[in-house]
C-alpha positions, 0 to 999 in steps of 0.5 A: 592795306587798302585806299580806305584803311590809308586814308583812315591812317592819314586821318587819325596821324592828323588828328594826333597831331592836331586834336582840332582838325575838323575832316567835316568839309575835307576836300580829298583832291585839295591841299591837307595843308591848306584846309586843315591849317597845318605847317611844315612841322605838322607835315614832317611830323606826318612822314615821321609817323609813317616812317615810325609805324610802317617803316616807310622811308619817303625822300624829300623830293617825294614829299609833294606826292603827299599834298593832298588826301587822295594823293597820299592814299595813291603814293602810300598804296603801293608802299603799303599793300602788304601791310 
């Protein structure tokens, strides 16, 4: 996959998980959880996903690499390049 097609996958998790989210001022570099609102729940629900389409399996400890757009897209990359 590339940087876009992770980002884009980011996106559409988020938007399953909140119809509401609005990516219109979405700041790459700043935390996802901040700007769109999300709790913990949401965030877990997100690495549920990835785990569940992709077969990913994330440790806790590495959680805070996804905090923000452009660091998921850096952590994921590597993890997803085959796919």
């Amino acid at each position: 996959m590339t940087s876009d097609e992770i980002k884009d996958v980011i996106l559409e998790i988020i938007e399953d998980i909140d119809e509401e989210a609005d990516f219109s001022a979405l700041d790459a570099d700043a935390p996802l959880r901040d700007q769109l609102d999300l709790d913990s729940m949401d965030f877990l629900d997100i690495v549920m996903e990835l785990r569940k389409r992709y077969k990913l399996q994330i440790p806790e400890d590495e959680y805070p690499q996804l905090a923000t757009l452009s660091s998921c897209v850096t952590y994921l990359e590597p993890k997803l390049k085959d796919v």
